[in-house]
N, C-alpha and C positions, 0 to 999 in steps of 0.2 A: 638939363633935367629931362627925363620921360615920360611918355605919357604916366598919365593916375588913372588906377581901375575907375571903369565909368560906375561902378555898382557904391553903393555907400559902405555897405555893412560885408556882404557876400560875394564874393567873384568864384562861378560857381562854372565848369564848363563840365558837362557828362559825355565820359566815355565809354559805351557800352560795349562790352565783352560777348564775343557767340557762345562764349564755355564758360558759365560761371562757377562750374565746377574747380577752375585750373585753381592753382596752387599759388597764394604770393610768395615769389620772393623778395627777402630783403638781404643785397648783400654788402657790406663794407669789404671795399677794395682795397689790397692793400700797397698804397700806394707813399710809402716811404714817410717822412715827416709833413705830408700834409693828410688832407681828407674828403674822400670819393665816396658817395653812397648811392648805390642801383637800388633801385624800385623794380620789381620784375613781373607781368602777368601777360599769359596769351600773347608772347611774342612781342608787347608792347614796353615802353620802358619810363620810369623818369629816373635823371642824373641830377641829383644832390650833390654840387661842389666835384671840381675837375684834378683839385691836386696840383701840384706842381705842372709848368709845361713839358718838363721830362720823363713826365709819366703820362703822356696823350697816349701814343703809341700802346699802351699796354693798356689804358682804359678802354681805347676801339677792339682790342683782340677781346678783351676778357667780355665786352659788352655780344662782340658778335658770338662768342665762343658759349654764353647764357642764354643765346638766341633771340635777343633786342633787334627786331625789322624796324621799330618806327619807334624814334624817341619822341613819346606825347610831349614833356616840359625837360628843359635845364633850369636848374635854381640854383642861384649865386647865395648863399649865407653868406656873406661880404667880400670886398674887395681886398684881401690880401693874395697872394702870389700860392700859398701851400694849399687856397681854396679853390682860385677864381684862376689857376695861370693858364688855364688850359685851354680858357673859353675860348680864342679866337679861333685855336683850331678844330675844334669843334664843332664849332660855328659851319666851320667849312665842311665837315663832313655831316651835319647836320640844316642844310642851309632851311630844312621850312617849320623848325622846332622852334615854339615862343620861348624865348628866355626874362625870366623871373626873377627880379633882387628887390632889396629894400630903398633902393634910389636915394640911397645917403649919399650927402656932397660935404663931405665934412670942411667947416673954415679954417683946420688948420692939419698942415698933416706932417709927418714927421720925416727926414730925408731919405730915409734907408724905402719908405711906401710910396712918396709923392709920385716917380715915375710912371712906376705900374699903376696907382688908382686913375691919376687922369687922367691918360692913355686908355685904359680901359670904361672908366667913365664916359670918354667922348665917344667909341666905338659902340658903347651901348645906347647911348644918346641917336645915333646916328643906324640903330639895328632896327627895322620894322617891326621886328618879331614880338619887340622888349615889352616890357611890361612891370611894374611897379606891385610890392606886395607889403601889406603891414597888419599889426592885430586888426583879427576880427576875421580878415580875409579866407576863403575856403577853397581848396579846388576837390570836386569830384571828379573821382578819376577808377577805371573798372570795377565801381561797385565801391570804394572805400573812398575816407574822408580824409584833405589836408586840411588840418585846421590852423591858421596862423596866431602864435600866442606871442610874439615880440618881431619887430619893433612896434611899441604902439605910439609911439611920436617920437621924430628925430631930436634926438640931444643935442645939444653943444658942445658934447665932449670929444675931444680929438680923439679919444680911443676908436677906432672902427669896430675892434670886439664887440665893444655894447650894444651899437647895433645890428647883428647877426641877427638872422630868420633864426626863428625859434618854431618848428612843428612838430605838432602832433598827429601820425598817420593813424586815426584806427578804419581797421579792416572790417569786409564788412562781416566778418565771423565772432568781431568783436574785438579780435588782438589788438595792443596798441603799441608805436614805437615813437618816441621823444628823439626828437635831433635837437640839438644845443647850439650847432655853427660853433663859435668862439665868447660865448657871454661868461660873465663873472659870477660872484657869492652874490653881489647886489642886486642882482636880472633875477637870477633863481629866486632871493626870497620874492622880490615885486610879482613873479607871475605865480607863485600858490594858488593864490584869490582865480586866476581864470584857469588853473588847469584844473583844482578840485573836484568841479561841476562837470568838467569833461570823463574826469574817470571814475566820478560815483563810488568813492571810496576802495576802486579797486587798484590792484597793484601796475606799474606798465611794464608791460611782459619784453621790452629790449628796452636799453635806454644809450643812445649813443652820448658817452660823457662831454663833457665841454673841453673846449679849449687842449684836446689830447692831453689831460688830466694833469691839466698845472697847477697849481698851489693856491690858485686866487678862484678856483673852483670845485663843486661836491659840497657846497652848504649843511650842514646834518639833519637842517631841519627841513632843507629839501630834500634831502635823498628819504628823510623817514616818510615825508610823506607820499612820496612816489615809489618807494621799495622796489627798486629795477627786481627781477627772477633773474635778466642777465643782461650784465654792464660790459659794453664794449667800450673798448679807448683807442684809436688811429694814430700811431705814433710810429715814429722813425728810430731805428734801432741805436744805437750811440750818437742820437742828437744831441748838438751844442746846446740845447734851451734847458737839458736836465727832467725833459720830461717824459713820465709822468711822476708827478711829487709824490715821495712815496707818504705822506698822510693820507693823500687824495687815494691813492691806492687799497689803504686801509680804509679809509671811510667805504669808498665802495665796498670792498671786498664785507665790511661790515652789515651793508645794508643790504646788498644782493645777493642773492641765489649763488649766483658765479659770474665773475670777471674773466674776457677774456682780451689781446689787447694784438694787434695786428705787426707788433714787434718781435713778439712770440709765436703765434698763431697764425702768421699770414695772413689771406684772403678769408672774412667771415661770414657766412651766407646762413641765416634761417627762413622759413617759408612756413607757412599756414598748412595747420593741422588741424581742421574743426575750429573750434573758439581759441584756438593759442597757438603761440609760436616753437617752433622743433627745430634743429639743427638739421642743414641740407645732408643731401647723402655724398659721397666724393666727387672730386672735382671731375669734370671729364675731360680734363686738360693738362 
């Protein structure tokens, strides 16, 4: 098991920007049937989930190629293989980057994951850098806020989906974007009650869907009350899982502005434009 934030409530580290003018970006990579997401400002980076290990390779080019000199955090949303495979090598190209998960040790795991979780488990255990995150948790980071809204106490339940990091980034122009990791209908309705007071009844201006839009996620009465403007989904093009379910796809498509989903669309990159989020300009790659 790893360290616990020494903080109770806040784990809070400021990174201050020389140009707070620069632009965020947020981009979802597209990185086959798992899921990758860049955080992008002033040359600085964080990496949300690595993808598969056969997409390292193209997470380094596309990271150098967005102009990432120094990745501030990695953040594991859990230990599966389509989120977390990439971390070791990563690791290596990133050797003085803290890396960030929810420090579930689940007591029962299923044969096709036991490999890769406690392997990776014990690597993490044994990473100086690591570090432990659950509700309540914050990182400041060039002027905007990670706010952590699940896990707020480890289950029992052998699923690892459940407990996925759950964040909310707003920016500090005001934007906001929801990451889901892999959580279900169950997680989305529990956490209404703490994202409500986050967004003051405003809409979240990205929302990356759960679980690459499977069936057992897009609750209605979460997505009405979050009303993405635009709903991404990270998904793998003639994946064996059948996803994304096309109700989920409806549902979104019903609550959001527009869906777009990285099976169709490839690489998705939006950045701050005053108080709201706008689609980047073309790739330069």
């Amino acid at each position: 098991m790893s360290k616990p934030l020494f903080f109770s409530a806040l784990f809070s580290i400021l990174l201050t920007a020389n140009n707070c003018n620069a632009a965020l970006k947020v981009v979802m990579l597209d990185v086959g049937s798992g899921q990758s997401i860049l955080l992008v400002e002033n040359n600085r980076g964080i990496l949300i989930d690595t993808g598969l290990p056969s997409y390292t390779d193209h997470i380094s080019q596309r990271m150098t190629e967005i102009g990432v000199k120094h990745l501030d955090y990695l953040l594991l949303s859990h230990l599966h293989p389509d989120h977390a495979g990439g971390y070791c090598q990563l690791r290596d190209t990133w050797p003085e980057t803290p890396v960030l998960d929810n420090c579930h040790v689940s007591p029962v795991l299923q044969p096709s994951e036991k490999d890769f979780f406690v392997q990776t488990r014990q690597k993490l255990s044994n990473d100086p850098l690591h570090n432990c995150l659950q509700n309540r948790d914050a990182l400041s980071w060039q002027g905007h806020t990670l706010t952590v809204l699940w896990p707020e106490h480890l289950q029992s339940t052998t699923d690892l989906n459940t407990h996925s990091l759950v964040i909310l980034l707003t920016a500090r122009q005001g934007a906001t974007v929801l990451l889901m990791g892999d959580i279900n209908h169950e997680i989305e309705k529990y956490i209404i009650p703490m994202l409500r007071p986050l967004l003051n009844d405003s809409r979240v201006d990205l929302y990356m869907a759960s679980h690459h839009g499977a069936i057992d996620t897009g609750a209605p009465e979460f997505l009405q009350m979050i009303r993405p403007k635009v709903s991404l989904i990270s998904v793998g093009q003639k994946n064996t899982s059948g996803y994304p379910a096309t109700n989920t796809v409806r549902l979104l498509t019903k609550y959001s502005g527009t869906v777009l989903r990285t099976d169709q669309d490839g690489e998705i990159c939006f950045q701050t434009d005053g108080d709201t989020l706008v689609p980047c300009g073309p790739r330069t790659k």
